[in-house]
C-alpha angles and dihedrals in degrees: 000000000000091000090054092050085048103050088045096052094043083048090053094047100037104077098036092180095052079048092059091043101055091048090047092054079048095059096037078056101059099040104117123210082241094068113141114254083231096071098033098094089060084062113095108259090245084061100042089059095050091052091040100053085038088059100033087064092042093057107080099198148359088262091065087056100055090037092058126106131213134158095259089051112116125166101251084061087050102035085049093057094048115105133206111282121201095274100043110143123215107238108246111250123215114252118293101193142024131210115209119185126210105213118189130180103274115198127195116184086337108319135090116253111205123210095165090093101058097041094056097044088046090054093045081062104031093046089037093103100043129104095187112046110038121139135060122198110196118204125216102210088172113044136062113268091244101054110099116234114254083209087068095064090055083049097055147014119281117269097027101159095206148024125262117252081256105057135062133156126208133183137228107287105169125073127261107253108198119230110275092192140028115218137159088049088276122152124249095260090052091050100052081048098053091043093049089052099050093051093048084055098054089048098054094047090052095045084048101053099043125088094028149077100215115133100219135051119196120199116189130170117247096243093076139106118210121223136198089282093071098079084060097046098106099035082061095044082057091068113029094034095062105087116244152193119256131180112242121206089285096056103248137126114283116193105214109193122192132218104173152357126227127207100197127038126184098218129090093233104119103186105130109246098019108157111257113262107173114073114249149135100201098125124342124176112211128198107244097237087057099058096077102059083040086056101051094040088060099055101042078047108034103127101033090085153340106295094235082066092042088056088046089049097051096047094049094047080051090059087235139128138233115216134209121231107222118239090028108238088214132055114203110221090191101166091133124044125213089233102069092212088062103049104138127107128278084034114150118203 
């Protein structure tokens, strides 16, 4: 009885590879389809193919795969590997840009023309399928705050108690530096204008921007209608408004910065992009990294120049272009200038 132990013992640890072998085919034995995925990595590769092509045939469809359970199974596995179905619904993002409008008394032979109205009611209809770009804030830079625009009572119905999400007004807030230089050859009256103007600017960049993580500020006079193209109008930022690389005429690499987008060009060149070439301050969109140092550069430079040619200037010394949106979203009526002397049409202010 003790020589048989003993001959069966010395037989099981003579040959310690057979041994392993023979433990490793038990294993490979015992190993079930239904193994979790957690331990599968333990099992030898040989193994892992085998088990992977047998329940690979035994799974019918895709939808067999992302309905098991295992152990190792958790939802942000699932909930990675679901696709779209038909009535998948885009989340709703939180507003990307912002448009704010600058809105000053306007006179032609002795009364006050009002293009506030219009421009309001056209963006209501031309922003009203967009997700991204939803409220105007109009800013009164003439009347005592607490004064109630006349233009209020032609947007909506007589009696409203309260404004619409999209819309806010706001009043001037900053003082009225006077002019410490004349330049450009322009009388005394034109220069006040032009400073004033450029300081109402700088202050409604710089309202616009605070308070808010938007990407984008819009800043439009208030004589212009929108049209279609303005719920479009960041998605196309996105992509004309990242500076790029280009390849020149000699076939080298070109870097092309940009500084703005306009919404409105004078000219008749329709390319889509094209950098702006005629002077004007209609409707420009700035990135939001870029408002602090404009703003600055208005106010140390307020009553050098027009600030459609300060905004020009800074972007040139920046070595940076501003670029046209085609079609334009906005048309400039433009019959009556802000400046009385100047009242003719095509007049950009």
């Amino acid at each position: 009885m003790v020589s048989a132990l003993r001959r069966r013992a010395n037989a099981t640890s003579s040959d310690p590879a057979e041994a392993t072998s023979d433990s490793r085919s038990q294993r490979v034995r015992a190993a079930d389809l239904s193994t979790p995925k957690c331990i599968l990595p333990l099992l030898p590769p040989l193994t892992l193919v085998l088990l992977f092509l047998l329940r690979s045939r035994s799974d019918s469809s895709v939808g067999n795969v992302l309905t098991s359970s295992s152990p190792c199974d958790d939802e942000s596995t699932i909930s990675s590997a679901v696709l779209p179905t038909e009535s998948y619904t885009p989340p709703k993002f939180s507003a990307r840009g912002v448009a704010c409008m600058p809105t000053v008394t306007r006179m032609r032979e002795g009364r006050q023309v009002e293009y506030v109205s219009n421009a309001v009611k056209s963006w209501r209809l031309a922003t009203n399928a967009s997700l991204d770009l939803r409220q105007l804030t109009v800013f009164d830079m003439d009347k005592h705050p607490t004064a109630e625009p006349s233009w209020l009572q032609k947007v909506f119905q007589p009696g409203f108690k309260e404004l619409p999400t999209w819309l806010r007004l706001e009043v001037r807030d900053g003082k009225i530096t006077p002019p410490r230089k004349f330049t450009l050859g322009d009388d005394e009256q034109r220069v006040h204008w032009r400073s004033k103007e450029a300081l109402d600017y700088a202050e409604v960049l710089q309202r616009c921007a605070e308070g808010t993580d938007v990407d984008y500020i819009i800043i439009v006079q208030d004589d212009v209608l929108f049209r279609s193209e303005m719920q479009h109008v960041l998605h196309w930022c996105d992509e004309h408004l990242e500076d790029a690389f280009v390849t020149n005429a000699n076939g080298r690499l070109k870097a092309v910065r940009k500084c703005s987008a306009s919404l409105f060009d004078l000219t008749n060149e329709k390319e889509d992009g094209h950098e702006l070439r005629s002077s004007n301050m209609v409707a420009r969109v700035w990135k939001r990294e870029t408002v602090e140092s404009m703003v600055r550069y208005f106010r140390a430079n307020f009553d050098e120049a027009p600030v459609d040619w300060l905004a020009d200037r800074r972007c040139k010394n920046q070595r940076r272009r501003t670029v046209v949106m085609e079609p334009n979203p906005v048309r400039h009526r433009g019959s009556v200038s802000s400046f009385a002397a100047n009242a003719r049409e095509g007049t950009i202010t």
